[in-house]
Z-matrix of the N, CA and C atoms (Angstrom, degrees):
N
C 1 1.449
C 2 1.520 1 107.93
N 3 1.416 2 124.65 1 118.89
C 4 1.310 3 139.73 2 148.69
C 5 1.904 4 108.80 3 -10.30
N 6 0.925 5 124.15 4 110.27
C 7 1.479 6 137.76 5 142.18
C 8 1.754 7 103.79 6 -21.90
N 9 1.080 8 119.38 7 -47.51
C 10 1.696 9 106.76 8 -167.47
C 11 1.388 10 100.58 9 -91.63
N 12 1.405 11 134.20 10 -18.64
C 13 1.290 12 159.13 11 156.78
C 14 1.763 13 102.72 12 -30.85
N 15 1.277 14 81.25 13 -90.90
C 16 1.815 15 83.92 14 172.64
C 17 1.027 16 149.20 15 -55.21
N 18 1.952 17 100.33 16 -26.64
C 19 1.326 18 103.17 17 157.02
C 20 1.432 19 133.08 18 -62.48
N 21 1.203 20 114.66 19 -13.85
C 22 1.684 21 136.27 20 -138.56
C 23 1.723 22 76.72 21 -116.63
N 24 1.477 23 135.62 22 -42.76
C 25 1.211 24 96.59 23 -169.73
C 26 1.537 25 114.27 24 -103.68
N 27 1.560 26 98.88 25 0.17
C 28 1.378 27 110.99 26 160.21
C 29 1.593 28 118.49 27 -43.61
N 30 1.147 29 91.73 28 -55.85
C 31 1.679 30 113.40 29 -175.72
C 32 1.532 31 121.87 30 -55.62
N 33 1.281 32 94.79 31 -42.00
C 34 1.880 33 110.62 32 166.01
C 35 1.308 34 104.83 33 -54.64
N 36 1.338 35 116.21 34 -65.82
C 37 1.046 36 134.38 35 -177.77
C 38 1.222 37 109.54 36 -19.15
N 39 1.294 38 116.88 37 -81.78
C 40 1.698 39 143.91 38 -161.94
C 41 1.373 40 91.69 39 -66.57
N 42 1.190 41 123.20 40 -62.12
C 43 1.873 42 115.35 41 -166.87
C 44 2.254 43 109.15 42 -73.36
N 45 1.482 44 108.35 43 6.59
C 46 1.092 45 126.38 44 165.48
C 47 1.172 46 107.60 45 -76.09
N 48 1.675 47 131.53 46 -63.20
C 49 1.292 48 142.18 47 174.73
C 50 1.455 49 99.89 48 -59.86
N 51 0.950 50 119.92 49 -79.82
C 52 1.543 51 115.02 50 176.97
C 53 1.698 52 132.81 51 -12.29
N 54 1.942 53 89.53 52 -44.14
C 55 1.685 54 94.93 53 168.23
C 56 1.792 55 117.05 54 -79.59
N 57 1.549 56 80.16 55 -28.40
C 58 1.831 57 83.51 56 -173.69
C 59 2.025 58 111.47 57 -68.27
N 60 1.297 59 109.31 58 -24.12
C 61 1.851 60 125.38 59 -177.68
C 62 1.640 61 88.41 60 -81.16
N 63 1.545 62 104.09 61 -48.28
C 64 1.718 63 73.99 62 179.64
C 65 1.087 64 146.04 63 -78.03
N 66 1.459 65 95.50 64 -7.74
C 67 1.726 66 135.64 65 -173.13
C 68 1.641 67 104.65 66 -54.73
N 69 1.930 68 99.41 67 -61.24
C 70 1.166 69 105.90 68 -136.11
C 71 1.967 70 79.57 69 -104.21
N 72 1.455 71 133.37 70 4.89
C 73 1.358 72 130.24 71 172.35
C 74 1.637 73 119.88 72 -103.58
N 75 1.505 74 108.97 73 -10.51
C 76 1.637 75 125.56 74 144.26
C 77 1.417 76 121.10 75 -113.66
N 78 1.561 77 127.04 76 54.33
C 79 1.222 78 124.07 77 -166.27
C 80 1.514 79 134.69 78 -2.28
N 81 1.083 80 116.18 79 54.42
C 82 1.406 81 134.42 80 -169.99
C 83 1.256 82 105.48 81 -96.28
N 84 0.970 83 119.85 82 67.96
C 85 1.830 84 121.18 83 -179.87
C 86 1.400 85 102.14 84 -45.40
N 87 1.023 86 139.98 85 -64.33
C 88 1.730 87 147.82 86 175.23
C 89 1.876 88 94.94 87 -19.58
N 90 1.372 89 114.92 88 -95.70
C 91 1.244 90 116.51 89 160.99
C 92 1.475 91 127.03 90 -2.59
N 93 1.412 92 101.03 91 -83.04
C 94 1.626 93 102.55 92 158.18
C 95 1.313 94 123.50 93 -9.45
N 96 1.455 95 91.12 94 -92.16
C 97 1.483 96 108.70 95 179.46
C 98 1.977 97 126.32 96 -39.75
N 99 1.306 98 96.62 97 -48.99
C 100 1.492 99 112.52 98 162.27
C 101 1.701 100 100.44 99 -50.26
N 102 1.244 101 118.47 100 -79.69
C 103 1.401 102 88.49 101 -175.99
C 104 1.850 103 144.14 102 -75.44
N 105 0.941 104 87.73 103 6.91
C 106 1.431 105 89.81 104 156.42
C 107 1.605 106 110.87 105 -101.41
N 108 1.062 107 135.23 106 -12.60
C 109 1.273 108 124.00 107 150.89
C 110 1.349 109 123.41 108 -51.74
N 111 1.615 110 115.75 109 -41.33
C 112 1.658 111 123.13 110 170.00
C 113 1.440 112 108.99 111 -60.96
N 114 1.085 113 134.29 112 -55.72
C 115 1.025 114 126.67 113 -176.65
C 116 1.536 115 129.64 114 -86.74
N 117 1.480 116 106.00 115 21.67
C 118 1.445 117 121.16 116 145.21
C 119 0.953 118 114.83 117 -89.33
N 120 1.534 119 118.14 118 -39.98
C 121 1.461 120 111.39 119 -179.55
C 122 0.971 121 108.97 120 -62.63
N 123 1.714 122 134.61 121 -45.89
C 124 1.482 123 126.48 122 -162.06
C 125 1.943 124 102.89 123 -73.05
N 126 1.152 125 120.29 124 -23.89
C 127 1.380 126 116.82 125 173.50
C 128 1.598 127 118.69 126 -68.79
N 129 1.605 128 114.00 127 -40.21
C 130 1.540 129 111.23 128 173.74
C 131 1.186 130 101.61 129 -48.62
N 132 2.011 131 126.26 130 -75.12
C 133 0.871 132 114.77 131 -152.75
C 134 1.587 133 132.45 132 -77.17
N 135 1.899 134 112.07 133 7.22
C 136 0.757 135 123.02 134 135.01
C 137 1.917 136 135.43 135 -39.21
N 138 1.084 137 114.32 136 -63.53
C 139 1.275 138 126.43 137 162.01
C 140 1.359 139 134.11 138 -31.92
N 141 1.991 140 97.33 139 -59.10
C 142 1.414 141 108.48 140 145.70
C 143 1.260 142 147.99 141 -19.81
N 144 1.374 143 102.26 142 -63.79
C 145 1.691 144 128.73 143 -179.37
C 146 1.773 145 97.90 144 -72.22
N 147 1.203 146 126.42 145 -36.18
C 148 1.451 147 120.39 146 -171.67
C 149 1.380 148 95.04 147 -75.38
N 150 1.662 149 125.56 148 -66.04
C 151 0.862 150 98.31 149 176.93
C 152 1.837 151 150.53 150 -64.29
N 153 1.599 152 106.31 151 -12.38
C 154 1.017 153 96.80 152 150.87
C 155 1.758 154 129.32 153 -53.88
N 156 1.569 155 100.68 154 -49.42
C 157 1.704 156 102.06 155 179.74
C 158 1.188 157 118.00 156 -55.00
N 159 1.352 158 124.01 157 -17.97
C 160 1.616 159 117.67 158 178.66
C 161 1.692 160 97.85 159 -70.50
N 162 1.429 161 106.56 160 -57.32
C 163 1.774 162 118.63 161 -172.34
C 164 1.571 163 100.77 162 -31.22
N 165 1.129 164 124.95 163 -55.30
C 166 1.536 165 143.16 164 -173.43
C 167 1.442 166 108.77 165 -51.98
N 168 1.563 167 107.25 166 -55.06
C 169 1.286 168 116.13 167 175.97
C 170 1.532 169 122.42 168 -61.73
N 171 1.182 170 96.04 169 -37.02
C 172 1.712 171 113.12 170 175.09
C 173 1.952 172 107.46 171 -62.61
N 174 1.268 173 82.68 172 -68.18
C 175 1.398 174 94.11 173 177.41
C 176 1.589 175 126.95 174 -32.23
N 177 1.824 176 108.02 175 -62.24
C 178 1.382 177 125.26 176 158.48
C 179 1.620 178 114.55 177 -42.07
N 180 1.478 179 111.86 178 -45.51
C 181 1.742 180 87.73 179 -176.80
C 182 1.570 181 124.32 180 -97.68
N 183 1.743 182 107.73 181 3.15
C 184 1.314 183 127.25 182 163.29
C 185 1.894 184 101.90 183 -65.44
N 186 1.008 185 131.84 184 -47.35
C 187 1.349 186 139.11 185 -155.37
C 188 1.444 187 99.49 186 -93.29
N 189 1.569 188 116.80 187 -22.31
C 190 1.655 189 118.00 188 -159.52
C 191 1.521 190 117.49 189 64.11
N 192 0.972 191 121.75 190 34.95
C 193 1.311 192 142.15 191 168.91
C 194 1.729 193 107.18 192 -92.34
């Protein structure tokens, strides 16, 4: 996984929680909900990227690379 990758879903991440603390400290269920939606997203495409990096890894010792 890309370095700007992780930072980027780091970042979701954190401003995910962020909506969900602000969500649930001005009862704004909407909010809430929004951020835990971000920070699903930043976890799929977490997942993504690993599993691409395994493919890579696979790939490299199929080829002897």
């Amino acid at each position: 996984m890309a370095l700007e990758d992780k930072i980027s879903n780091k970042i979701e991440d954190a401003k995910g929680k962020a909506k969900e603390v602000g969500g649930d400290i001005t009862g704004d269920d909407s909010l809430k909900s929004e951020g835990k939606a971000d920070q699903a997203s930043a976890a799929l495409k977490d997942g993504i990227e690993s599993v691409k990096d395994a493919a890579g890894k696979i790939k490299d010792k199929l080829t002897g690379n």
